[in-house]
N, CA, C and O atoms as CSV, one atom per row, in Angstrom:
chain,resi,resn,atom,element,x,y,z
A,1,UNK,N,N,132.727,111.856,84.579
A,1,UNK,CA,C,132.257,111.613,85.922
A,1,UNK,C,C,131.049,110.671,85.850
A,1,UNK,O,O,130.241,110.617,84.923
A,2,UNK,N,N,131.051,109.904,87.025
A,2,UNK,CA,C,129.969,108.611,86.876
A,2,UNK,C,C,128.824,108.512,87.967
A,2,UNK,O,O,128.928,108.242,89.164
A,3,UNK,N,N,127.713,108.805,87.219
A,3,UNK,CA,C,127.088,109.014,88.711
A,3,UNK,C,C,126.243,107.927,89.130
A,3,UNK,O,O,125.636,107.024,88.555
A,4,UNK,N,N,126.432,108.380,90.544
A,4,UNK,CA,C,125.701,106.234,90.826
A,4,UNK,C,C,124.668,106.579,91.324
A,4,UNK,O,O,124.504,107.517,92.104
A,5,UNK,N,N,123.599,105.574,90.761
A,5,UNK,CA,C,122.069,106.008,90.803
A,5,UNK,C,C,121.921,104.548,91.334
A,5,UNK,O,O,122.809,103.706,91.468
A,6,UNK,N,N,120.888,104.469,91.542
A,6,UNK,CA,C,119.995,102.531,92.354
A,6,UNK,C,C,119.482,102.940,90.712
A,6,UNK,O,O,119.150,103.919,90.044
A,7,UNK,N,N,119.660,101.584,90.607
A,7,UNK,CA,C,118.668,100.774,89.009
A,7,UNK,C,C,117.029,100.719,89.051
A,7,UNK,O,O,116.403,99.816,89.606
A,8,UNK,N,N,116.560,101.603,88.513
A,8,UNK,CA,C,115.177,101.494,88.478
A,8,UNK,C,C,114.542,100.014,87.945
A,8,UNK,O,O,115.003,99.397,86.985
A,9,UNK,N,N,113.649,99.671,88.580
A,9,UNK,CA,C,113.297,98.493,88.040
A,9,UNK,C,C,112.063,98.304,87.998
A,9,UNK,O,O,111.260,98.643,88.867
A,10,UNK,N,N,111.774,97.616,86.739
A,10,UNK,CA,C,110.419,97.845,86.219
A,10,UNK,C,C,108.968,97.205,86.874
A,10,UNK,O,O,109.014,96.124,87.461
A,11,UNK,N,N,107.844,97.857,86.747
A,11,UNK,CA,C,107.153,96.825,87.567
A,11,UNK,C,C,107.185,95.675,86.705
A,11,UNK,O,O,107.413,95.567,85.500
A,12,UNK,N,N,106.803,94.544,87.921
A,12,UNK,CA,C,106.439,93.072,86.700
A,12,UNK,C,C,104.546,93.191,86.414
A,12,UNK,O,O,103.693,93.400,87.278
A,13,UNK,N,N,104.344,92.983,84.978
A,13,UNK,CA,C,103.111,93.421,84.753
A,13,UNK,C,C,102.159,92.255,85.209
A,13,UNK,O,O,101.109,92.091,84.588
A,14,UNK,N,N,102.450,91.510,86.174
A,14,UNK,CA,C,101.090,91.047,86.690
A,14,UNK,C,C,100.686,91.755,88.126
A,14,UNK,O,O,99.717,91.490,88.837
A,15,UNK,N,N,101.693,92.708,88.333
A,15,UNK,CA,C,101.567,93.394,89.478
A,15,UNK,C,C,100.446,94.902,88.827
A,15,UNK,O,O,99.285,95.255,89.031
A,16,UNK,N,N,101.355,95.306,88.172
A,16,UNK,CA,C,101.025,96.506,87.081
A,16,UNK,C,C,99.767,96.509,87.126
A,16,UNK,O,O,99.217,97.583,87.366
A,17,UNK,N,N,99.081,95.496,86.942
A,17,UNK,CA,C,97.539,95.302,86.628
A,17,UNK,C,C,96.861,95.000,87.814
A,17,UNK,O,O,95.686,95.032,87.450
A,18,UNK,N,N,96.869,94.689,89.166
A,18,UNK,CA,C,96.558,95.197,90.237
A,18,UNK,C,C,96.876,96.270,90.962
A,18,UNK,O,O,97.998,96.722,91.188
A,19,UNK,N,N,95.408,96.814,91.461
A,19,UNK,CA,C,94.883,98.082,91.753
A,19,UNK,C,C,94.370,97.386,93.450
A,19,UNK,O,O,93.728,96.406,93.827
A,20,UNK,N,N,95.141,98.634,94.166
A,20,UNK,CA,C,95.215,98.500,95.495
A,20,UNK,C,C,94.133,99.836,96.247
A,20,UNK,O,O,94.252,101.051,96.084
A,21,UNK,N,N,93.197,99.163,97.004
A,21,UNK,CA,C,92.421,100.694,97.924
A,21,UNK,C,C,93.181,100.640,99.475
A,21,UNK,O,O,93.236,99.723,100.294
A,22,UNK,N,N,93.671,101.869,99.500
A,22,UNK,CA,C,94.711,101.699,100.855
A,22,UNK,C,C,93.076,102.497,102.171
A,22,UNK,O,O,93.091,103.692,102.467
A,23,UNK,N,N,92.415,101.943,102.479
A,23,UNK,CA,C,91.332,102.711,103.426
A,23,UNK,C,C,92.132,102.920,104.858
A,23,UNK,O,O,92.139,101.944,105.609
A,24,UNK,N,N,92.778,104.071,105.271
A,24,UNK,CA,C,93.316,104.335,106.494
A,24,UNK,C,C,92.936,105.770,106.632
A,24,UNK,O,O,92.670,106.432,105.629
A,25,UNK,N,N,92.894,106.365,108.035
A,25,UNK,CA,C,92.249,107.518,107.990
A,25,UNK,C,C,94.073,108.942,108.383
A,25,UNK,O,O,94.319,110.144,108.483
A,26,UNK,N,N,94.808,107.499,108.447
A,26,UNK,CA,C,96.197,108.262,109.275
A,26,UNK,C,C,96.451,108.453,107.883
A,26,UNK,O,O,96.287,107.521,107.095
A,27,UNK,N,N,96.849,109.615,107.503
A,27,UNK,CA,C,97.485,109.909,106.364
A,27,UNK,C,C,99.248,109.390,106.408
A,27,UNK,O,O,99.737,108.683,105.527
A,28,UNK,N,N,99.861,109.799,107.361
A,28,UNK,CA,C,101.266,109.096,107.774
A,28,UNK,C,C,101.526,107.935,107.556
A,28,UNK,O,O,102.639,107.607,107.147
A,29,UNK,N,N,100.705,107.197,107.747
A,29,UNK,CA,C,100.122,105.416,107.697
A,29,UNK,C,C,99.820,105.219,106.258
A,29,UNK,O,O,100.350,104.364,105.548
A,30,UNK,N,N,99.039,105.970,105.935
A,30,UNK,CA,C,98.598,106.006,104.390
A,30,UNK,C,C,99.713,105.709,103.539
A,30,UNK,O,O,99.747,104.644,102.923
A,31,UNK,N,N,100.659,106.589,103.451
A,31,UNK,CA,C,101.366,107.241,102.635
A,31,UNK,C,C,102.191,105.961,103.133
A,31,UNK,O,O,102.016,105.126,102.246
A,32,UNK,N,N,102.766,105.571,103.834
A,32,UNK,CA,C,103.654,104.258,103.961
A,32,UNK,C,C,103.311,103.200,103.505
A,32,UNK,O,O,103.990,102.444,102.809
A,33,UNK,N,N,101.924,103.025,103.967
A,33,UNK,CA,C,101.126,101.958,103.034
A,33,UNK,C,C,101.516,102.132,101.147
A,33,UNK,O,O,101.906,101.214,100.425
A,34,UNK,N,N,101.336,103.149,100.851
A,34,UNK,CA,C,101.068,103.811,99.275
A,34,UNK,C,C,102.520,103.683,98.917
A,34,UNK,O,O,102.656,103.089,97.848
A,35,UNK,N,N,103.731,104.081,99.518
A,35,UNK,CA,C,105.254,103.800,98.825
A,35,UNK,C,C,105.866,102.823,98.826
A,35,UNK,O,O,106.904,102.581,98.209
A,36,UNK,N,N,105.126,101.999,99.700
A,36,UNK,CA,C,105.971,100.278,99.929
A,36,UNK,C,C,105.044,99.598,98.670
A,36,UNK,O,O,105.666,98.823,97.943
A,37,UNK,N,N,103.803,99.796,98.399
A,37,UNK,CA,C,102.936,99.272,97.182
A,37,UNK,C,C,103.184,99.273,96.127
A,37,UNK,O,O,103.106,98.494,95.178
A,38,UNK,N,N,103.655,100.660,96.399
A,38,UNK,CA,C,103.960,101.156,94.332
A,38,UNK,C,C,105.362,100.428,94.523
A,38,UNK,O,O,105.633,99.414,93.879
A,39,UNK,N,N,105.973,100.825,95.163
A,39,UNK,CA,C,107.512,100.397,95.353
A,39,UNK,C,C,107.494,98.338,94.977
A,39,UNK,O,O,108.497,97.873,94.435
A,40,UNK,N,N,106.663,97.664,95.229
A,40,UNK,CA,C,106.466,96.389,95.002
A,40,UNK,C,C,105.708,95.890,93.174
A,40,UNK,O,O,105.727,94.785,92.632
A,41,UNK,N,N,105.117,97.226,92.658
A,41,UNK,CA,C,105.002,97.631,91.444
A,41,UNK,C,C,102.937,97.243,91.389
A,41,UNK,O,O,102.179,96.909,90.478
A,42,UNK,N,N,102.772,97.487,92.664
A,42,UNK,CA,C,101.167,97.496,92.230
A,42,UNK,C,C,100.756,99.461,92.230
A,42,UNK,O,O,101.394,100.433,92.635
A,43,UNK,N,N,99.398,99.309,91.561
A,43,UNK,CA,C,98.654,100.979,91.474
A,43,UNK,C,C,98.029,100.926,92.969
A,43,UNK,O,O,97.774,99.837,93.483
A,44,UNK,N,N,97.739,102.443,93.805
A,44,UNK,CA,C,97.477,101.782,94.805
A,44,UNK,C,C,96.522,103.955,94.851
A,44,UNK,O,O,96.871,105.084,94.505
A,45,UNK,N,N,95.551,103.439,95.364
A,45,UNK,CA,C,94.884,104.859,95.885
A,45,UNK,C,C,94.473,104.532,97.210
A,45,UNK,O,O,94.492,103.459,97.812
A,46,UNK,N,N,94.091,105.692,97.547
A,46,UNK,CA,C,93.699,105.901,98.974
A,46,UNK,C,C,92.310,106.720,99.189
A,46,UNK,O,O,91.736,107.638,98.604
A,47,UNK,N,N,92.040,105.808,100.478
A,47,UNK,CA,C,90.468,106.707,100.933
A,47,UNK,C,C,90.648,106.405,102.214
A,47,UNK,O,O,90.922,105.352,102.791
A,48,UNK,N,N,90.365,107.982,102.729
A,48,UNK,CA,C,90.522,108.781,103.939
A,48,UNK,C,C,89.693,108.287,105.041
A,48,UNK,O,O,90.210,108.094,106.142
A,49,UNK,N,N,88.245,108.031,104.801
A,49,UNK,CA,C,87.388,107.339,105.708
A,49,UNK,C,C,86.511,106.565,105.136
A,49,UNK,O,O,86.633,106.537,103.911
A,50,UNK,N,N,85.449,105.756,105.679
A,50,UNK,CA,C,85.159,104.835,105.384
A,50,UNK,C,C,83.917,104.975,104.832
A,50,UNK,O,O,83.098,104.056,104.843
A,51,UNK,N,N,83.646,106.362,104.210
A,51,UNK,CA,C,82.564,106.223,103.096
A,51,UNK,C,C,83.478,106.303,102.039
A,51,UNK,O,O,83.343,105.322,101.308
A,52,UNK,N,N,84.152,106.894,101.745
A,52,UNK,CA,C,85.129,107.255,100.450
A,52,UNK,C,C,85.322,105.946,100.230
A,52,UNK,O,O,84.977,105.462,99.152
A,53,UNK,N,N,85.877,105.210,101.172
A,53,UNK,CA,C,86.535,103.540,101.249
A,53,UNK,C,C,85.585,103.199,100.651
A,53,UNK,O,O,85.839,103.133,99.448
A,54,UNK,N,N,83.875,102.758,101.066
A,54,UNK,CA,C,82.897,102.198,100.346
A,54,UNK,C,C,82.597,102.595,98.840
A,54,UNK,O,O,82.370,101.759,97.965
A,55,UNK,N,N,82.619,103.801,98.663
A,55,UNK,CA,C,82.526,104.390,97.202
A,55,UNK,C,C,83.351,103.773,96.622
A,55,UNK,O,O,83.047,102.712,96.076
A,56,UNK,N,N,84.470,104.211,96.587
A,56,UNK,CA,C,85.597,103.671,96.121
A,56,UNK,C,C,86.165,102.433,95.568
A,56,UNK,O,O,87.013,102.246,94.696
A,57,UNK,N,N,85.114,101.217,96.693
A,57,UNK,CA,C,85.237,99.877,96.161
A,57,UNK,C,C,84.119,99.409,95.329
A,57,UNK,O,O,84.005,98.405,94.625
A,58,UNK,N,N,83.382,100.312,95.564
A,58,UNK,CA,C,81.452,99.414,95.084
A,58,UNK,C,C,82.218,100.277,93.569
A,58,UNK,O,O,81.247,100.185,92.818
A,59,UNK,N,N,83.216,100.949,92.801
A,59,UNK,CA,C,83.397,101.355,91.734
A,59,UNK,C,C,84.001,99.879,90.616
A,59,UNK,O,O,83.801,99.774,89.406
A,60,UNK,N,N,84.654,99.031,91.400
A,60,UNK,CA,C,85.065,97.763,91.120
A,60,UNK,C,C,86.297,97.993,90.404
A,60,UNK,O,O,86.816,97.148,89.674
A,61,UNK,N,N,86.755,99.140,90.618
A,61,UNK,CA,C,88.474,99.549,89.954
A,61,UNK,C,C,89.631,98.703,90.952
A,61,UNK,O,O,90.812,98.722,90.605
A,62,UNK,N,N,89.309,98.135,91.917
A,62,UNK,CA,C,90.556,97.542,92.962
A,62,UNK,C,C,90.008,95.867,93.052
A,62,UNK,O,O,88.863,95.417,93.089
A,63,UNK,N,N,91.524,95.090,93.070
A,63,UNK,CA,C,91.212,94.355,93.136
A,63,UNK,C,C,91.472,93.675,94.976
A,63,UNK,O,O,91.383,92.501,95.334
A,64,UNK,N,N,91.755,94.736,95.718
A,64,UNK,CA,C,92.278,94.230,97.088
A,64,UNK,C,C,92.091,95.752,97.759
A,64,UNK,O,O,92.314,96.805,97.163
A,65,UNK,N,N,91.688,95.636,98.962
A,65,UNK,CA,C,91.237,96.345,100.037
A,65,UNK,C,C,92.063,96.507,101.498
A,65,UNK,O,O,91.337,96.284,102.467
A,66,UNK,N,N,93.272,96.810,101.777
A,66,UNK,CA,C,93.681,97.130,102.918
A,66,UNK,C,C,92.790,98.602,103.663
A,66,UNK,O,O,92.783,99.832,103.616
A,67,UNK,N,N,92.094,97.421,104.344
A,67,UNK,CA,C,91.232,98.632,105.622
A,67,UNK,C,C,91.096,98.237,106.795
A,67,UNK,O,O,90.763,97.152,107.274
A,68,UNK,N,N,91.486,99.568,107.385
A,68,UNK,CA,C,91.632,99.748,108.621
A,68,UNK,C,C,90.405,99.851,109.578
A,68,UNK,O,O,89.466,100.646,109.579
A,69,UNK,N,N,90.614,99.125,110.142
A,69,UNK,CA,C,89.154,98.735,111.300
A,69,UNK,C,C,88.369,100.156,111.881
A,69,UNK,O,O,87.169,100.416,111.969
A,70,UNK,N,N,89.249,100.732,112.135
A,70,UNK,CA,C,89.002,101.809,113.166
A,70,UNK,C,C,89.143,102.979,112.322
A,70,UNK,O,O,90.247,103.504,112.181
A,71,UNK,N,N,88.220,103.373,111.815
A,71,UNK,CA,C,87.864,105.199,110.601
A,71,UNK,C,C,86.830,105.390,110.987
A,71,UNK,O,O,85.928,104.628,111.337
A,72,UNK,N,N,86.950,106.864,110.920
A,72,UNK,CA,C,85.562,108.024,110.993
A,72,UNK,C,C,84.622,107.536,109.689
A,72,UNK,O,O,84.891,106.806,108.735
A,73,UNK,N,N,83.580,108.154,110.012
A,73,UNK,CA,C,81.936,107.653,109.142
A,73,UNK,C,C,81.570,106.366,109.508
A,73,UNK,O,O,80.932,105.963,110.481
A,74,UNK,N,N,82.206,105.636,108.330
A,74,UNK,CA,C,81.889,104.115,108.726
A,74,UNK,C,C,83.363,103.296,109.100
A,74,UNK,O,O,84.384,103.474,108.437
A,75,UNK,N,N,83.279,102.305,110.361
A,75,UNK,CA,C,84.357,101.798,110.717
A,75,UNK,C,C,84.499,100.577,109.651
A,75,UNK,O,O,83.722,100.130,108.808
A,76,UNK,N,N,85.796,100.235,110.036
A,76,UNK,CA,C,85.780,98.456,108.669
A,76,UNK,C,C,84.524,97.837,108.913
A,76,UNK,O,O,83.871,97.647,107.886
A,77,UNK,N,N,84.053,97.506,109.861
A,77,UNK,CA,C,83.036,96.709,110.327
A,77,UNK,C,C,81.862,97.271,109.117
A,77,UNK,O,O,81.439,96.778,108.071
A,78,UNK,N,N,81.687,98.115,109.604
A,78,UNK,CA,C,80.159,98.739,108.837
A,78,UNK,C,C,80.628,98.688,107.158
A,78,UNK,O,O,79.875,98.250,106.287
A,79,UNK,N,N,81.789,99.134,106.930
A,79,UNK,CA,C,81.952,98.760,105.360
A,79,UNK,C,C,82.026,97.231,104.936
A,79,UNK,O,O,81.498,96.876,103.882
A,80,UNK,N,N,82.674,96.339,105.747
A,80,UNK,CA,C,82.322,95.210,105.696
A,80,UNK,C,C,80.774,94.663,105.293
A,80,UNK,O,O,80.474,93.752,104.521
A,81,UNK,N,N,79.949,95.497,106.049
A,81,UNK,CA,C,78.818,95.184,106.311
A,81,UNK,C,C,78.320,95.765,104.929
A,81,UNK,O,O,77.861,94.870,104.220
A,82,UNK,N,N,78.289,96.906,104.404
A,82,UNK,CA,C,77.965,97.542,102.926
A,82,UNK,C,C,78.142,97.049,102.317
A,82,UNK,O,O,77.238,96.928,101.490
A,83,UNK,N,N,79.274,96.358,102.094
A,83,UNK,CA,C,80.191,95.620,101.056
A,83,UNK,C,C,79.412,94.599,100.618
A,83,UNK,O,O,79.296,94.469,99.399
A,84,UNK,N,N,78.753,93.714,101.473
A,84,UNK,CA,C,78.437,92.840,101.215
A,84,UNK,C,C,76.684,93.256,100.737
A,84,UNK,O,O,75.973,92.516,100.057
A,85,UNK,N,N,76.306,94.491,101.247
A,85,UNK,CA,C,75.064,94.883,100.157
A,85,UNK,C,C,75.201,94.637,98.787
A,85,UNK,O,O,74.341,94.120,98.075
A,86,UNK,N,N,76.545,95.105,98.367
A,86,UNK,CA,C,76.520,95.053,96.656
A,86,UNK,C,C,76.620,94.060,95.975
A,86,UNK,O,O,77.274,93.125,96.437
A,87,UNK,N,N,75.994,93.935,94.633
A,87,UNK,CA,C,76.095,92.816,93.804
A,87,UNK,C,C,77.199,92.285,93.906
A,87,UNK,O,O,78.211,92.829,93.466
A,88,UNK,N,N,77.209,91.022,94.558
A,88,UNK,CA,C,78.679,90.366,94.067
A,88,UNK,C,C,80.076,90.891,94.794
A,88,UNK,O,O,80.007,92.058,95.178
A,89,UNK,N,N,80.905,90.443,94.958
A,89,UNK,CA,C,81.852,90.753,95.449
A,89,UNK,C,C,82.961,91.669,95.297
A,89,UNK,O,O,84.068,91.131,95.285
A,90,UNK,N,N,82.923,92.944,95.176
A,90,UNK,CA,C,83.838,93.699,94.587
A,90,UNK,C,C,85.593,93.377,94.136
A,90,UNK,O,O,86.451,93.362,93.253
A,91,UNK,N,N,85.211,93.131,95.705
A,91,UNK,CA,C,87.282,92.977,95.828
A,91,UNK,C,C,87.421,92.333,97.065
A,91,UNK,O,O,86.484,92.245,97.859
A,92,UNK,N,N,88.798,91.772,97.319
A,92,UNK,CA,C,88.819,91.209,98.461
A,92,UNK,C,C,89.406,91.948,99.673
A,92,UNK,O,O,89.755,93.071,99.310
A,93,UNK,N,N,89.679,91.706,101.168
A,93,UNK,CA,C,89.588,92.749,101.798
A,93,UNK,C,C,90.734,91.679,102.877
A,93,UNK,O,O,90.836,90.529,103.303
A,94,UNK,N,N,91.448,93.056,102.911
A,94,UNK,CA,C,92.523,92.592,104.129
A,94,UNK,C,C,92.097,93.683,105.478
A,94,UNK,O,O,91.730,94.839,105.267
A,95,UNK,N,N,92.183,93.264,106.461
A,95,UNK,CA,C,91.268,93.986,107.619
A,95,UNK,C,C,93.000,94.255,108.194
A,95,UNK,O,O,93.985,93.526,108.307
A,96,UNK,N,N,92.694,95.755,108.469
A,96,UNK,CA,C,94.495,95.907,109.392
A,96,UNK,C,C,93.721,96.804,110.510
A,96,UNK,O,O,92.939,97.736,110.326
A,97,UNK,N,N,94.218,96.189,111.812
A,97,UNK,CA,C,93.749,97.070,113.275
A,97,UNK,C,C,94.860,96.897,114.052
A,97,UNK,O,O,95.625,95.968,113.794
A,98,UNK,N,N,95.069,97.624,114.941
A,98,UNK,CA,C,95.913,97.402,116.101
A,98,UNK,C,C,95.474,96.598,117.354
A,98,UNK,O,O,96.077,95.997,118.244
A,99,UNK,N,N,94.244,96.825,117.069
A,99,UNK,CA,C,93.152,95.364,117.812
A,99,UNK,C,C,93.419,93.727,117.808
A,99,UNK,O,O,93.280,92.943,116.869
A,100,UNK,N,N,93.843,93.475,119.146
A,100,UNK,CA,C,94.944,92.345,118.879
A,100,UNK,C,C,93.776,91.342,119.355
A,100,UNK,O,O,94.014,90.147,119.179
A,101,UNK,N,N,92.590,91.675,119.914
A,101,UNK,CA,C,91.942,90.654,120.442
A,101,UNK,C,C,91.562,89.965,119.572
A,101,UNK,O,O,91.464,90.214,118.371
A,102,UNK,N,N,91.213,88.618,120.411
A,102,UNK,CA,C,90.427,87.273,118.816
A,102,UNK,C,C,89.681,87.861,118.813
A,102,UNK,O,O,89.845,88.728,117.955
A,103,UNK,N,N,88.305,88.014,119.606
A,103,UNK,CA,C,87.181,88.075,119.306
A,103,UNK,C,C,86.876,89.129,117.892
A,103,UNK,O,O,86.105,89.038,116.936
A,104,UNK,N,N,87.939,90.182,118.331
A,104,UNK,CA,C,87.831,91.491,116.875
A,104,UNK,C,C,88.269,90.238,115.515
A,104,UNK,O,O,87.405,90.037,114.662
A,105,UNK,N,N,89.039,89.801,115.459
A,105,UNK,CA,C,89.733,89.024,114.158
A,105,UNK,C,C,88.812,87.783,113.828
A,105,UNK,O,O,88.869,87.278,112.707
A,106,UNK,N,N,87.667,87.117,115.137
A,106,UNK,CA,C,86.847,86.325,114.626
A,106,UNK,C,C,85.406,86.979,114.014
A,106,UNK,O,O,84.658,86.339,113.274
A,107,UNK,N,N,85.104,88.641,114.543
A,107,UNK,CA,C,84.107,88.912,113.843
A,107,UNK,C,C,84.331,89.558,112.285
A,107,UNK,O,O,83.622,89.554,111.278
A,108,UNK,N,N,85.543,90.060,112.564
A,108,UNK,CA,C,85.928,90.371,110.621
A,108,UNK,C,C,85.984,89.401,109.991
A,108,UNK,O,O,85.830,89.496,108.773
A,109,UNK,N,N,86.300,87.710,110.793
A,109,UNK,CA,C,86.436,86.478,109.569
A,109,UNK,C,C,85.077,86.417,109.053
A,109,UNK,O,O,84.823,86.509,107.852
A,110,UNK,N,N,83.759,86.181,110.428
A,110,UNK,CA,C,82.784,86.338,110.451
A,110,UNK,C,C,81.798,86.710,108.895
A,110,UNK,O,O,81.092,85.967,108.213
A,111,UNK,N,N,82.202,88.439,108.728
A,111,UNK,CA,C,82.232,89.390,107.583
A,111,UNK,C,C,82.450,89.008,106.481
A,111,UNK,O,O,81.789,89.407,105.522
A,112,UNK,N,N,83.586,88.013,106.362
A,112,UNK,CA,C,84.380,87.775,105.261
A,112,UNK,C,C,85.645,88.111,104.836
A,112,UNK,O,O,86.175,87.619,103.840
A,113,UNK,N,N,86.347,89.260,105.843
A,113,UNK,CA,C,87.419,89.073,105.484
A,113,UNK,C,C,88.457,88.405,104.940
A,113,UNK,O,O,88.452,87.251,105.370
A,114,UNK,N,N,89.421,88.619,104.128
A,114,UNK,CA,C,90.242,87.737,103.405
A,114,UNK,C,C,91.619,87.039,103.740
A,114,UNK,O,O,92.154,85.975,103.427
A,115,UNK,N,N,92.082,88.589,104.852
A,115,UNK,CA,C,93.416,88.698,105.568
A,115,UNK,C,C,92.943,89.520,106.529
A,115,UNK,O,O,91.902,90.175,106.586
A,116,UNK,N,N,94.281,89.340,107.633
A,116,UNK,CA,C,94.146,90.102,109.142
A,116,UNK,C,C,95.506,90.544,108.958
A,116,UNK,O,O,96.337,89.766,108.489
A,117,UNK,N,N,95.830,91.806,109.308
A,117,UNK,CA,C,97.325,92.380,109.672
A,117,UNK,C,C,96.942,93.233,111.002
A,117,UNK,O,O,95.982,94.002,111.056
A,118,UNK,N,N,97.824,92.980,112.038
A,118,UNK,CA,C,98.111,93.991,113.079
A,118,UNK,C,C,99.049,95.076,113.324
A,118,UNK,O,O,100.237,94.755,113.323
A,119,UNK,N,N,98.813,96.054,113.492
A,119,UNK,CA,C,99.758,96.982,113.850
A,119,UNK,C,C,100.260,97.078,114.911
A,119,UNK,O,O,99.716,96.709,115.951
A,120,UNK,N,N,101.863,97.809,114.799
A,120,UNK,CA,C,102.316,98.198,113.726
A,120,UNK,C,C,102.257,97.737,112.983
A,120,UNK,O,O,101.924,96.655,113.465
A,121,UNK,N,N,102.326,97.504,111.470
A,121,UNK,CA,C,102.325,96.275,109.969
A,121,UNK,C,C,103.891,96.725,109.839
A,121,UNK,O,O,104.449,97.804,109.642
A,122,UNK,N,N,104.438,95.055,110.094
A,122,UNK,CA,C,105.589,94.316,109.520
A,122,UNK,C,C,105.427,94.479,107.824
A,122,UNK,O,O,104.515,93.952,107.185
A,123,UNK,N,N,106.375,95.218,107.308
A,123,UNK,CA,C,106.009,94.968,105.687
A,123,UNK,C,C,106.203,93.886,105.083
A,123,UNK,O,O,105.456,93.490,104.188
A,124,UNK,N,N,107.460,93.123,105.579
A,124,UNK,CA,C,107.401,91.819,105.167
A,124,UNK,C,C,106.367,90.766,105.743
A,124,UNK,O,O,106.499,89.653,105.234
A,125,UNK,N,N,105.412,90.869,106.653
A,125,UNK,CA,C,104.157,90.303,106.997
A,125,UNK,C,C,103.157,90.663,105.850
A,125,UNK,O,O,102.341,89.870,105.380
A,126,UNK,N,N,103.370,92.300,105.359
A,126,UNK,CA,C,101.933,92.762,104.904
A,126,UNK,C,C,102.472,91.986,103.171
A,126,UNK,O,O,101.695,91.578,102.308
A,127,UNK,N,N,103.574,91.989,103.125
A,127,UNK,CA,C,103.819,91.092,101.250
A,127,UNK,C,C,103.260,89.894,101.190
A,127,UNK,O,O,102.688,89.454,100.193
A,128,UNK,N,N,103.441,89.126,102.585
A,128,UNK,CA,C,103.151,87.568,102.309
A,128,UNK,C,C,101.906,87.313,102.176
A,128,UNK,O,O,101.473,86.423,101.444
A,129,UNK,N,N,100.914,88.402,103.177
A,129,UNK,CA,C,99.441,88.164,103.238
A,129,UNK,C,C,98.869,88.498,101.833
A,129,UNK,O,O,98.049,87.863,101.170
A,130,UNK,N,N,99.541,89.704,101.539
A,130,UNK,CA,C,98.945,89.966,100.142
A,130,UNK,C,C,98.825,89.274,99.001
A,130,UNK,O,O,97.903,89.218,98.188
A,131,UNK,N,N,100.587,88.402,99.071
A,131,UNK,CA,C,100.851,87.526,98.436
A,131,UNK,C,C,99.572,86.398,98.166
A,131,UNK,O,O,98.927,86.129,97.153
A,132,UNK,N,N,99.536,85.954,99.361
A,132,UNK,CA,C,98.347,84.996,100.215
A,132,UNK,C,C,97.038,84.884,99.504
A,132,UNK,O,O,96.486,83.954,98.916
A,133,UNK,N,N,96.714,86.141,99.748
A,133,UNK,CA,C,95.090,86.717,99.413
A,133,UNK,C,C,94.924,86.726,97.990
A,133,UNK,O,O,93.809,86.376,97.603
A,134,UNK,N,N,95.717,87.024,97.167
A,134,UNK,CA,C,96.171,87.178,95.704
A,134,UNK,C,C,96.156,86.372,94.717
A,134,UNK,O,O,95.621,86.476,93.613
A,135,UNK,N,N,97.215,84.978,95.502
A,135,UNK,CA,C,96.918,83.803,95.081
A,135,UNK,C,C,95.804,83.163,95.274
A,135,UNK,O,O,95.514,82.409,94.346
A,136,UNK,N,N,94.754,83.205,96.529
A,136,UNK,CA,C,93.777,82.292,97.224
A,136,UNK,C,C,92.649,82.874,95.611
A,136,UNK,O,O,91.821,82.159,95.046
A,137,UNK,N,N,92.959,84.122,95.291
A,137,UNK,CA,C,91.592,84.595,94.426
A,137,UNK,C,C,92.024,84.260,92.978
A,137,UNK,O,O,91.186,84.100,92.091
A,138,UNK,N,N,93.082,84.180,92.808
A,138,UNK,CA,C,93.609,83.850,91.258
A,138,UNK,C,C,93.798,84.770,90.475
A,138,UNK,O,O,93.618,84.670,89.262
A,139,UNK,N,N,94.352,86.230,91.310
A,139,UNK,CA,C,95.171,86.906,90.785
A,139,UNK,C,C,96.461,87.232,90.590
A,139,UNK,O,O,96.758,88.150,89.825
């Protein structure tokens, strides 16, 4: 008897070696974020709100930041704003809100943001940006 399985497939190791901080406070959201990531073959953790998010990056273990504008403690904005307290640039930062206005997407460019995604997030939107952001840094 033959049993039919989908072909596991390996990550490609330039993925392998990027480390993803998923900062969303929706765990539901989270976790979709976290299986489409690994599933694309990057490492990917998560922080719940936006001090964990800040800890988390000022550690310099990630090389990319999907965070969500809108979290308890500190919002993206204010980690934005931390972020840029620390020596040097940790990681780069993709800003995701459901906040469709410019003015929100011109003050995160403002910040420094790297990428903008709106929600809902198109996954094939959120590959290309990443893609995007990835290449722009020379990873």
């Amino acid at each position: 008897m033959e049993l039919l399985t989908e072909p596991v497939l390996p990550r490609r190791p330039e993925k392998a070696a990027i480390r993803i901080l998923v900062a969303d406070d929706n765990a539901v959201s989270a976790e979709l974020l976290h299986d489409h990531l690994e599933a694309q073959g990057y490492q990917v953790d998560w922080a719940w709100d936006g001090d964990h998010a800040l800890a988390m990056a000022a550690s310099g273990a990630y090389q990319v930041m999907l965070l969500d504008v809108h979290m308890p403690v500190y919002d993206g904005v204010e980690v934005m704003r931390r972020l840029h307290l620390l020596k040097g640039r940790p990681l780069r930062v993709i800003a995701v809100t459901a906040d469709r206005l410019a003015t929100r997407r011109e003050e995160l460019t403002r910040m420094g943001i790297d990428g903008y995604l709106t929600k809902p997030l198109d996954l094939d939107r959120l590959n290309q940006e990443l893609e995007r952001v990835l290449l722009k840094s020379g990873l």
